[in-house]
VMD Tcl script that draws the C-alpha trace (Angstrom):
set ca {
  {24.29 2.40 3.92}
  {24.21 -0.19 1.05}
  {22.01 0.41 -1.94}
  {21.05 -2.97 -2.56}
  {20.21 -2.04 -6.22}
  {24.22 -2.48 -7.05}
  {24.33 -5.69 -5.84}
  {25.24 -7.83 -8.66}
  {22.74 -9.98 -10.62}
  {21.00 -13.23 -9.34}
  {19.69 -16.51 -11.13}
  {15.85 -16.26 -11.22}
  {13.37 -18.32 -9.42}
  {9.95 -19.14 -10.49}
  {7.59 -16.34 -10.21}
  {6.93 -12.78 -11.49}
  {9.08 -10.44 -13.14}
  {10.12 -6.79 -11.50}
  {11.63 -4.32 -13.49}
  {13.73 -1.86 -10.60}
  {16.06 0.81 -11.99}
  {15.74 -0.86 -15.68}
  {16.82 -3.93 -15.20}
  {14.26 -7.24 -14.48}
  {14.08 -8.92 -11.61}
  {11.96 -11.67 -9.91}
  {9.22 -11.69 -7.34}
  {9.06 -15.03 -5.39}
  {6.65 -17.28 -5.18}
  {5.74 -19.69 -2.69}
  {3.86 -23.28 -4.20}
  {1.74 -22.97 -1.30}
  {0.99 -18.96 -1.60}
  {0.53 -16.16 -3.96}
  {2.71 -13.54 -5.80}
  {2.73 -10.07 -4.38}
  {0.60 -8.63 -7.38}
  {-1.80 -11.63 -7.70}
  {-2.56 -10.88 -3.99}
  {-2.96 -7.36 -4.07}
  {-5.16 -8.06 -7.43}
  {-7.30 -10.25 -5.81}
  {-7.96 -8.52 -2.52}
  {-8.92 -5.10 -5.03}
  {-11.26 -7.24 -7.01}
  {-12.60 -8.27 -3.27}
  {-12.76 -4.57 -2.12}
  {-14.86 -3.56 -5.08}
  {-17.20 -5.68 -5.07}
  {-18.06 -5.62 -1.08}
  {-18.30 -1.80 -1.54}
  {-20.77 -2.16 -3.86}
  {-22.95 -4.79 -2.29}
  {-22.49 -2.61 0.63}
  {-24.09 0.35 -1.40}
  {-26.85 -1.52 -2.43}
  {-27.46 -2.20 0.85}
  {-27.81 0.97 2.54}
  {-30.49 1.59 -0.38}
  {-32.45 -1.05 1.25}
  {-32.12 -1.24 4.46}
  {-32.77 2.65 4.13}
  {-35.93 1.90 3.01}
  {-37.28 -0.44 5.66}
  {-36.05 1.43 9.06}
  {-36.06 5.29 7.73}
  {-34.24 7.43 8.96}
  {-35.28 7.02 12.59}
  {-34.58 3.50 12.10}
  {-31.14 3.90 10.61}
  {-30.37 6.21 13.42}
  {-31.25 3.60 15.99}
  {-28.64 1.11 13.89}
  {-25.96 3.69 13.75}
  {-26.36 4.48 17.54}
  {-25.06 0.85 18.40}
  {-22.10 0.63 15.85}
  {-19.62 2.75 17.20}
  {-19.91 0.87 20.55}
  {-18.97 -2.67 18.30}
  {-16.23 -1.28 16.55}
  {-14.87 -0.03 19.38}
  {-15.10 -3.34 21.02}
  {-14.32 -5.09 17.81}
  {-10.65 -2.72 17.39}
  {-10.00 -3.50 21.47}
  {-10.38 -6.95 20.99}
  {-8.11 -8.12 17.95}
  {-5.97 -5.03 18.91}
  {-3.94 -5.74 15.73}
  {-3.30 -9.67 16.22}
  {-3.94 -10.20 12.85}
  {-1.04 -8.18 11.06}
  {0.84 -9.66 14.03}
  {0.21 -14.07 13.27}
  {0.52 -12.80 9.40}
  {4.49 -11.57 9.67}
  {4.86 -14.10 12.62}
  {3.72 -17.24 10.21}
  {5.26 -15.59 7.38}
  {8.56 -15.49 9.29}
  {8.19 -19.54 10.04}
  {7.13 -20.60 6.70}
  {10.13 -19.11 5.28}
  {12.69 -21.02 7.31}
  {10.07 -24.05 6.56}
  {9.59 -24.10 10.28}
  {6.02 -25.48 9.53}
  {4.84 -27.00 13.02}
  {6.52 -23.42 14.47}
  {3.68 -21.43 12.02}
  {0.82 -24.40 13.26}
  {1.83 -23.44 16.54}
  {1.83 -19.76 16.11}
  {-1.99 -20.23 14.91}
  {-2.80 -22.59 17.67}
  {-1.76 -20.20 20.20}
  {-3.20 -16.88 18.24}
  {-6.11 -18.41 18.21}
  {-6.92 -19.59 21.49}
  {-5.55 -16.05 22.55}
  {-8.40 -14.64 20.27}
  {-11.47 -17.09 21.47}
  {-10.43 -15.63 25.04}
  {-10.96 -11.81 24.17}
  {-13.34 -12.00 21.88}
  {-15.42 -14.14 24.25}
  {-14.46 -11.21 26.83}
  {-15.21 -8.59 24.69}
  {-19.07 -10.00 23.44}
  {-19.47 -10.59 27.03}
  {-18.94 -6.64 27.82}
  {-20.97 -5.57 25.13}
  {-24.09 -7.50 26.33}
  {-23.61 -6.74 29.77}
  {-23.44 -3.38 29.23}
  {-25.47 -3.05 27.11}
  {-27.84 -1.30 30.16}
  {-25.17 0.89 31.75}
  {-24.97 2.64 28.37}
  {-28.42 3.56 28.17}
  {-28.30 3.78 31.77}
  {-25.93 6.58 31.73}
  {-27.38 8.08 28.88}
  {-23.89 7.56 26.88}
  {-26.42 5.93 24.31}
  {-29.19 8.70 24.27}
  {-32.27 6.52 23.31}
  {-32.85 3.52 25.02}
  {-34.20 1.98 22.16}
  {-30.78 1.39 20.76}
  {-30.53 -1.46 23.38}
  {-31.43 -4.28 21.16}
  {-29.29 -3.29 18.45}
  {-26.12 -3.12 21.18}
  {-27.14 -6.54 22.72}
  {-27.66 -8.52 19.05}
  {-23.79 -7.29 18.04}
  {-22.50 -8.59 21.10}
  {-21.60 -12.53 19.99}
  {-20.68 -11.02 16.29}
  {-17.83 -9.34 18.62}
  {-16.96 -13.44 18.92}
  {-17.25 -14.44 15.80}
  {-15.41 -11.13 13.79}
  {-12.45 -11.82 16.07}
  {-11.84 -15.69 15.10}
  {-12.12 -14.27 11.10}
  {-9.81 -11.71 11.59}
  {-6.95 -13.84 13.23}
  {-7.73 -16.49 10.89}
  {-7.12 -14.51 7.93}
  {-3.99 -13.24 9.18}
  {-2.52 -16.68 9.55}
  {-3.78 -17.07 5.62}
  {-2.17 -14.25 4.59}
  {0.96 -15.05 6.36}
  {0.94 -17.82 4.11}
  {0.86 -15.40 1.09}
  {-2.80 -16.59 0.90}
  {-4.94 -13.86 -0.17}
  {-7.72 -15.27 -1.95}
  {-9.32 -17.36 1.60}
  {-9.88 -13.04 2.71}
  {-11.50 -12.07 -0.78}
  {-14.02 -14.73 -0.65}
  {-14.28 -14.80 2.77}
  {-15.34 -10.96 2.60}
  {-17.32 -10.99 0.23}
  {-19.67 -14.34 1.42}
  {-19.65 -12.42 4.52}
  {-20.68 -9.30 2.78}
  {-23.36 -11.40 0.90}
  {-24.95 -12.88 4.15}
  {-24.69 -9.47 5.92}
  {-26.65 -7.82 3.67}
  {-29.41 -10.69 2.93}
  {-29.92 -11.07 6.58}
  {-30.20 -7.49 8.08}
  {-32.60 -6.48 4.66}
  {-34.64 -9.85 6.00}
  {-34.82 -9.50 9.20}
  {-35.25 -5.70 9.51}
  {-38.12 -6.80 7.69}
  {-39.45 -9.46 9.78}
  {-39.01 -7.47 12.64}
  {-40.33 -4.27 11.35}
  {-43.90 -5.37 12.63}
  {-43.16 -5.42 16.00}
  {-41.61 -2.02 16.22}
  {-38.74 0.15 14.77}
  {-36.35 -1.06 17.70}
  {-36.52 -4.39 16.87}
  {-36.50 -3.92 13.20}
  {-33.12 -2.16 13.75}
  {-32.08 -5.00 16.32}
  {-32.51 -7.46 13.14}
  {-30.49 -5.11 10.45}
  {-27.84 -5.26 13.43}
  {-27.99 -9.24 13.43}
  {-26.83 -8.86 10.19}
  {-23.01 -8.53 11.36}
  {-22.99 -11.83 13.34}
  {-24.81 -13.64 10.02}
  {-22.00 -12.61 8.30}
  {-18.85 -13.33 9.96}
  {-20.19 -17.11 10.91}
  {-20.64 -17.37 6.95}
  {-17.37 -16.06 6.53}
  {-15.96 -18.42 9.32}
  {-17.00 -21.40 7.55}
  {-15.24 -20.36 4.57}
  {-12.24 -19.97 5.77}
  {-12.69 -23.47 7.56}
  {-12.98 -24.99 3.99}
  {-9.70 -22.74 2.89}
  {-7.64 -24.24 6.28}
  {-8.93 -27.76 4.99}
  {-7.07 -26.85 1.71}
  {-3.92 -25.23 3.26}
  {-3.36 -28.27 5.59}
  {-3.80 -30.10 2.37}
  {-1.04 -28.54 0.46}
  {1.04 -28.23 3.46}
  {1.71 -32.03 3.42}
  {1.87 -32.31 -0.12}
  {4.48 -29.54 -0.58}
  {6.69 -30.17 2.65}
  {8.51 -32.80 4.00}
  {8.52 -35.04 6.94}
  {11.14 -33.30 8.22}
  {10.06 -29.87 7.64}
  {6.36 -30.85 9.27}
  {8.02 -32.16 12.48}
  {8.73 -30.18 15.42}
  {11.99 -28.72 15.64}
  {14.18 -28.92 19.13}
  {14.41 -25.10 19.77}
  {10.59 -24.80 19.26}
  {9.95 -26.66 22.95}
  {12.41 -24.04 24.27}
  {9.82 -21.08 23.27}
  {6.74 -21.10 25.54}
  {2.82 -20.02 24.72}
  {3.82 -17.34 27.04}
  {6.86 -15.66 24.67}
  {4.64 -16.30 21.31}
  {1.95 -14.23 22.92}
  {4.35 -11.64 24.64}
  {5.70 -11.31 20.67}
  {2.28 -10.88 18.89}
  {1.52 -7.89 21.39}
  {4.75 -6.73 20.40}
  {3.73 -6.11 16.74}
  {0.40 -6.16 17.38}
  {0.39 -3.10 19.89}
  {1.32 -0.75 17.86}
  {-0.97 -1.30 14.80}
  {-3.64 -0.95 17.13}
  {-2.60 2.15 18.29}
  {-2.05 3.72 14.94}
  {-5.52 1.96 13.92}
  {-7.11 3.93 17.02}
  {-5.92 7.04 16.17}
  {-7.64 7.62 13.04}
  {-11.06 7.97 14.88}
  {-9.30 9.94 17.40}
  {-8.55 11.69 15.10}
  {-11.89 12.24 12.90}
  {-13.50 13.29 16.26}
  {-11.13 15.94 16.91}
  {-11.73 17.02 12.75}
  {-15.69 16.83 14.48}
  {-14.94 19.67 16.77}
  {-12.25 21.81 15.34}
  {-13.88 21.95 11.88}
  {-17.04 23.16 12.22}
  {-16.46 25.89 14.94}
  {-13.42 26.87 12.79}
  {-15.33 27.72 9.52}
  {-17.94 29.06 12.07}
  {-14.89 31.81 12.98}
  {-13.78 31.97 9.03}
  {-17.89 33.56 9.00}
  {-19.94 30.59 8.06}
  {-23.40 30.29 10.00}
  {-23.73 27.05 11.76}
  {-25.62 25.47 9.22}
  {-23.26 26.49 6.40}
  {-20.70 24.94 8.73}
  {-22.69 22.09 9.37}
  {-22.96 21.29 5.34}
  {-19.26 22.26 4.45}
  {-18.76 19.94 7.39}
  {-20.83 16.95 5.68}
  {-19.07 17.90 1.71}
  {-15.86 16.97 3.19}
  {-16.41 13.93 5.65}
  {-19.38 12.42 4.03}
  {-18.52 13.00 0.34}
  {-15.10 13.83 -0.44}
  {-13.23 11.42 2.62}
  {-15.38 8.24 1.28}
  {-14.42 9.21 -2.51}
  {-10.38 9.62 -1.57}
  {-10.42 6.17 0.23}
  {-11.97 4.30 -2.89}
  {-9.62 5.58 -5.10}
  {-6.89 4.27 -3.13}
  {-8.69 0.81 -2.54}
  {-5.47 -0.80 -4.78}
  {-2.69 0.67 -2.37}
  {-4.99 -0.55 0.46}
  {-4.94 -4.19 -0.48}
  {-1.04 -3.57 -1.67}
  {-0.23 -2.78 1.80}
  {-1.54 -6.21 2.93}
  {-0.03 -8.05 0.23}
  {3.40 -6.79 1.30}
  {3.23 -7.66 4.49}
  {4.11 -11.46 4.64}
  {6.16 -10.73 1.58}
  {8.78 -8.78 3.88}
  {8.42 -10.89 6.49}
  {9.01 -14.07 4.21}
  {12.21 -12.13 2.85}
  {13.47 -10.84 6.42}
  {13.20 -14.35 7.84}
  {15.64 -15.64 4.92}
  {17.73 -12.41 5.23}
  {17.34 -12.00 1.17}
  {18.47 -8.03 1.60}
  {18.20 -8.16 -2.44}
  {14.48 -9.40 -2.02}
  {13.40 -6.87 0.54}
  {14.64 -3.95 -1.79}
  {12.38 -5.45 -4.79}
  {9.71 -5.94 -2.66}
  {9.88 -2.15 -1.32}
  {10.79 -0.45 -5.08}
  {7.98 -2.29 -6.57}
  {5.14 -1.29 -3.95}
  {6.19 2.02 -4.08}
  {6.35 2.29 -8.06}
  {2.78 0.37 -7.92}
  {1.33 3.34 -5.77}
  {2.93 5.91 -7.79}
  {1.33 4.43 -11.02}
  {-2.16 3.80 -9.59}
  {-2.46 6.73 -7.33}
  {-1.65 9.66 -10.15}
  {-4.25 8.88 -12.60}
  {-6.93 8.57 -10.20}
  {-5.71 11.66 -8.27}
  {-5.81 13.39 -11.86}
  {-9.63 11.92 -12.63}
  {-11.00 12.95 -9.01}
  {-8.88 16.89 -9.44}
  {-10.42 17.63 -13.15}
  {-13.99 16.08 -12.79}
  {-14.56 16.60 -8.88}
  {-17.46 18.90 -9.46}
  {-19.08 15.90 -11.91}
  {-18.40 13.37 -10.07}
  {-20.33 15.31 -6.83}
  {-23.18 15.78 -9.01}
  {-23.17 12.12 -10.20}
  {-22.52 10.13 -7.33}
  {-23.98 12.19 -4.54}
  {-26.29 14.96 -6.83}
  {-24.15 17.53 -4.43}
  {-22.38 19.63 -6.87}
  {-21.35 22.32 -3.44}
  {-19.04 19.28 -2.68}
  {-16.88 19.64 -5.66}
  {-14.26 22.47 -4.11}
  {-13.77 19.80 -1.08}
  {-13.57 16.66 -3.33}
  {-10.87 18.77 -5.71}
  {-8.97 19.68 -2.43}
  {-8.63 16.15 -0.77}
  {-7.88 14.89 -4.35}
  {-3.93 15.87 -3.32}
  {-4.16 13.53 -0.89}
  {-4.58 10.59 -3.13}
  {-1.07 10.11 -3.86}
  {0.10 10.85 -0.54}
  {-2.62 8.55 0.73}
  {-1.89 5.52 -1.39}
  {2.23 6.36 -0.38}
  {1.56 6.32 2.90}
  {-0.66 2.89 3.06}
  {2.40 1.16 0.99}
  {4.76 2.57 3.17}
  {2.92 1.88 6.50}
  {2.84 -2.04 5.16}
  {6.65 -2.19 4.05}
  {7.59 -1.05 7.54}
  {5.31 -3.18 9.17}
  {6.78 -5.98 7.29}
  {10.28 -5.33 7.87}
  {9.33 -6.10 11.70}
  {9.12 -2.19 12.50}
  {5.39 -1.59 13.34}
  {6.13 1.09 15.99}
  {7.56 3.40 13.60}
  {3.94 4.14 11.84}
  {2.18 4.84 15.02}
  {5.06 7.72 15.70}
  {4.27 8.75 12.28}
  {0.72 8.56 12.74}
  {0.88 10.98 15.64}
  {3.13 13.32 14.17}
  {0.90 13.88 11.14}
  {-2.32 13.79 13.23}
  {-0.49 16.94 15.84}
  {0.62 18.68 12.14}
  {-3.33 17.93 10.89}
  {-4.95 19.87 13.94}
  {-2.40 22.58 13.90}
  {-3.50 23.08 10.08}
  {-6.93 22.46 10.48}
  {-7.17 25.27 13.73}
  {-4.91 27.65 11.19}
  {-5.96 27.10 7.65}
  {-9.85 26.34 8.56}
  {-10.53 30.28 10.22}
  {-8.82 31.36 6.52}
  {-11.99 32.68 5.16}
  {-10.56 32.62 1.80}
  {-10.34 28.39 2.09}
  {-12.72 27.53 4.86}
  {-13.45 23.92 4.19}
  {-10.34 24.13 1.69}
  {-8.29 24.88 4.63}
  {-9.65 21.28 5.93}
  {-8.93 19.39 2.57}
  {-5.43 20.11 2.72}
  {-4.24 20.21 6.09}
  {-5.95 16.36 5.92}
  {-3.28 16.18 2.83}
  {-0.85 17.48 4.84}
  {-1.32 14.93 7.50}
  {-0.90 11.65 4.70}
  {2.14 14.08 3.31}
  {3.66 13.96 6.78}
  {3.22 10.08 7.74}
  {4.53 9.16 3.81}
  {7.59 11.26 4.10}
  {9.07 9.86 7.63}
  {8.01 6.67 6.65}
  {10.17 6.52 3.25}
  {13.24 7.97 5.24}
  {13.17 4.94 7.98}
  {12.12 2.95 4.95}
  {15.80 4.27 3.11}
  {17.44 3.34 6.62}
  {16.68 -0.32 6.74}
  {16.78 -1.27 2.52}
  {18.43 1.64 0.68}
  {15.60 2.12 -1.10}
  {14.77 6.18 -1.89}
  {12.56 7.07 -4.46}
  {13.33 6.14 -8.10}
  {13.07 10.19 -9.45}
  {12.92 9.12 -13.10}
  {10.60 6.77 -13.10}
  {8.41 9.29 -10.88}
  {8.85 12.21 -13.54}
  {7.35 9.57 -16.25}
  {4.32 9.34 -14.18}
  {3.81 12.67 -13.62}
  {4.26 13.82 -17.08}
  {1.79 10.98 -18.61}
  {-0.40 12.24 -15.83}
  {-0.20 16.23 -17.07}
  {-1.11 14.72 -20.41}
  {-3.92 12.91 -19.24}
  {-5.17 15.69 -17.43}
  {-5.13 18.13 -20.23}
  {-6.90 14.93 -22.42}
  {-9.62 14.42 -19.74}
  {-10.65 18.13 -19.28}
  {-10.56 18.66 -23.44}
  {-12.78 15.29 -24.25}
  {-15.11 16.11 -21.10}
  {-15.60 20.12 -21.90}
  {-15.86 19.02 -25.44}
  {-18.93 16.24 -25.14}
  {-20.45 17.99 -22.39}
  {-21.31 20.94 -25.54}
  {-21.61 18.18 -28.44}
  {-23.92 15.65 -26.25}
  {-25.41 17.54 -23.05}
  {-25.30 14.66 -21.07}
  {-22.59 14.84 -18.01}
  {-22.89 10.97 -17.11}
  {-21.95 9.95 -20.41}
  {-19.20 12.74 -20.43}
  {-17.87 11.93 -17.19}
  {-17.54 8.29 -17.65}
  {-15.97 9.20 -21.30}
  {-13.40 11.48 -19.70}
  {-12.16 9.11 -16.89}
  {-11.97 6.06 -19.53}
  {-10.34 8.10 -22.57}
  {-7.91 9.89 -19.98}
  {-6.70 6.49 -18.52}
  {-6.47 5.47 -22.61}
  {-4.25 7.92 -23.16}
  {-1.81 7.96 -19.60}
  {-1.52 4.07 -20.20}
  {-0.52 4.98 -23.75}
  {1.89 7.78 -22.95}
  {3.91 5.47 -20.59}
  {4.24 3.18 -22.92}
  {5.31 5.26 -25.92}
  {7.89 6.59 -22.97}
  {9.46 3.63 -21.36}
  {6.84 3.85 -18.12}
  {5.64 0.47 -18.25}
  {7.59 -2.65 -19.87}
  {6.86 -5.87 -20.92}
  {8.25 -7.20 -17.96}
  {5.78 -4.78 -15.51}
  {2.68 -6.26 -18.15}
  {3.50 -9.98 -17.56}
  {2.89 -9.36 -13.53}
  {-0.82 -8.35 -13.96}
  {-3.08 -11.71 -13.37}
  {-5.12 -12.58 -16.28}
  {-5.25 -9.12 -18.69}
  {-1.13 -8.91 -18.82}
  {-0.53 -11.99 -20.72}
  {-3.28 -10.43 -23.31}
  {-1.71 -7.46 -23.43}
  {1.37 -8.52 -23.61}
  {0.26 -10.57 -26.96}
  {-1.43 -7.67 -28.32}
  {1.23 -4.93 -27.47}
  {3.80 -7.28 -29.43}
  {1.73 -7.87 -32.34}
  {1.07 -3.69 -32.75}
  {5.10 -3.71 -32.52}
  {5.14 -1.90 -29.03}
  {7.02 -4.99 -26.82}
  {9.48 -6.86 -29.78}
  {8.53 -10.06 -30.02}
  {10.97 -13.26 -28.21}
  {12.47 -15.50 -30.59}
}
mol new
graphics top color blue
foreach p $ca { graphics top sphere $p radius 0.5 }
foreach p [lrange $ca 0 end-1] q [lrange $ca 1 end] { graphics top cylinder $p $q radius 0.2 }
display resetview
């Protein structure tokens, strides 16, 4: 196996700086796309703020249907995301690595043509799909599969969102495949916007004529959405085409002779291909939360909980503690998007050198993000229950899934780097391997009465452990990339300090002040103070890793330099 890390040193390009084993490197990029970190920056920015709006809006909405009403919404859902997952069945990641692929050879009317085809492909199924939902719409109340009937308006108002969510979807996978991450940020969060004016109006509107229809109007809110979110992408396609014959050739924007010897037919049979097998791995996950549904709560049940005690544990860990783990790894999320085209881009040109960068600095991103905020959510889980969800009981669950933080974030990254490096089968094998390990554990460790909901926590650490580790050793096959150990034992150690610094400064203005918001917050900012500050005083972070952040490196950078921690360049 080569380690391309020995490979011998290169002439840079314009773009970012990596630093891998010590030494600097560069991270391409395109003039029509987007480094790897500006990407990833930009879709976390994106994340963040559509979470939010998205928890203003249940506040709400909550407040014009009630509970009954936001039952009624909830009861439809499920039936449009299942449709919604059938539908684009992973197309998306597939036209991102498949345009990726053709920009990088500069095949330009091949990636046109790969969008083209995409999606007309995707204005067939989704029109299929919204076409099932409506029709039926009745069977499901019919059979009783929806058990009131007055979910029907809700079902029937998502069907054309179906439609429209399946043209944004493929059409921000051919942006990204352009390295184009900012078209899905705004995108998302216009849509968000719309989605959340429209089903607080029109729940409202509606309310009048009775809770069903009220609900029917919150549900409207999807489709408002994704046509807002359509047209902005329509103005960002306006752009790309734009830059596309400003940046390329004649030449390169002509069709090439071997592209009339690959029909619609092979293009589709090849998005399938990739596509396929995201799905599956995509479906498993509420495969697998409905299993969690009925192992969980009849195991704690046997451990000697009563059925409401089971029922509550039951809520700490999926409600509270799941939600919390997946927002602290909202930077690895968008990372494993970013690094999808980037791959593909690199795999295309055969750049072996390129595709090990690429790979060592996702991986040392995740490691670096993913400790602190597994050390925050371990130390304060019991405050940050009480603050966000006034549940203190959920602390024990929220300090067990915390482990799975790091695995978590590893295990996105990894699932993207294989994904891009044209392997998207081997995640779904992973995928099932950890989810058969997960119910083992959960049937085992859940009866334990001394962990009970513990028990839960970590066998659904043990499941991200599982997918993370396989992954990294197919990932060590195909680059040569393992884990850099010292730069992992830096991490760790600035996160032991932090730790110790965020339970002293909490404990200790907690008894000076009394007031566990203003401690909480204090603890999570002064311990990230002080692990950015310990990897710096230790070699964690360079100037080099600083002048990759988008807009706050450069600063830093200046200001590090002028406090005589980066020397300054003649």
């Amino acid at each position: 196996m080569t380690h391309f890390a020995s490979l011998p040193d290169r002439e840079q390009e314009d773009g970012a700086v990596l630093i891998i084993n010590g030494r600097s490197v560069e991270e391409k990029k395109t003039s029509t796309g987007e480094s790897l970190m500006k990407g990833t920056f930009i879709l976390t920015m994106a994340g963040l703020v559509v979470k939010v709006i998205g928890s203003l809006n249940w506040i709400f909405v909550s407040r014009v249907l009630g509970g009954e009403g936001i039952g009624l919404y909830q009861m439809a859902f499920p039936i449009y995301f299942f449709a919604l997952s059938v539908s684009t069945a992973g197309v998306p990641v597939a036209i991102s690595i498949i345009t990726a692929e053709r920009v990088a050879i500069k095949d330009i009317f091949g990636a046109r043509r790969v969008f083209r085809i995409s999606m007309g492909l995707m204005l067939f199924t989704g029109l299929l799909f919204s076409l099932l939902t409506y029709e039926g719409a009745g069977w499901l109340i019919e059979y009783h599969l929806i058990r009131d009937p007055r979910a029907y308006y809700s079902v029937v108002v998502l069907a054309p969102a179906i439609f429209f969510v399946t043209l944004l979807a493929s059409s921000r996978g051919y942006l990204q495949g352009w390295q184009r991450m900012t078209p899905t940020a705004v995108s998302q969060i216009v849509e968000q916007i719309f989605r959340v004016i429209s089903m607080v109006v029109l729940a409202s509107l509606f309310l009048p004529w009775g809770l069903e229809y009220a609900a029917a109007g919150a549900s409207f809110g999807a489709c408002a959405g994704a046509v807002t979110g359509l047209l902005v992408l329509v103005y960002y396609h306006w752009r790309l085409d734009r830059d596309i014959h400003r940046d390329f050739t004649a030449e390169e924007l002509a069709p090439r002779p071997e592209e009339y010897k690959i029909s619609a037919w092979a293009i589709i049979r090849r998005i399938f291909q990739l596509a396929l097998p995201v799905s599956a791995a995509s479906i498993m996950l509420p495969v697998v939360s409905n299993l969690d549904l009925i192992i969980v709560p009849q195991r704690l049940e046997v451990a000697g909980y009563t059925v409401h005690q089971a029922t509550e544990l039951f809520g700490y860990l999926t409600g509270m503690a799941v939600p919390l783990i997946n927002l602290s790894t909202l930077i690895t999320a968008s990372l494993a998007v970013s690094i999808i085209p980037a791959l593909s881009e690199a795999r295309a040109l055969e750049n072996k050198r390129r595709l090990y960068e690429q790979t060592a600095a996702s991986v040392r991103i995740s490691n670096f993000v993913c400790f602190p905020a597994f050390v925050v959510v371990c130390v304060l889980a019991t405050p940050i229950s009480s603050l966000i969800y006034s549940a203190p009981g959920a602390g024990p669950a929220v300090w067990a899934c915390s482990f799975s933080i790091v695995l978590l974030g590893l295990h996105q990254v990894s699932t993207g780097i294989l994904q891009g490096l044209g392997h998207p089968s081997i995640p779904m094998v992973t995928m099932f391997l950890a989810a058969v390990a997960k119910v083992a554990l959960n049937w085992i460790l859940t009866a334990e009465p001394s962990l009970g909901i513990l028990g839960a926590a970590f066998a659904t650490a043990a499941d991200m452990g599982v997918a993370a580790v396989i992954n990294m050793v197919f990932i060590y096959k195909y680059t040569g990339y393992s884990m850099e150990w010292g730069h992992l034992l830096k991490v760790i150690g600035a996160s032991m300090v932090m730790a110790t610094a965020v339970k002293f400064f909490y404990d200790f203005s907690l008894t000076a002040w009394e007031l566990d918001t203003v401690s909480t917050f204090g603890a999570t900012f002064m311990g990230c103070g002080v692990y950015i500050a310990v990897m710096l005083f230790i070699g964690g972070i360079r100037e080099a890793d600083m002048e990759r952040v988008p807009m706050i490196g450069p600063i830093s950078i200046r200001f590090l330099r002028r406090i005589g921690v980066f020397k300054e360049t003649p």
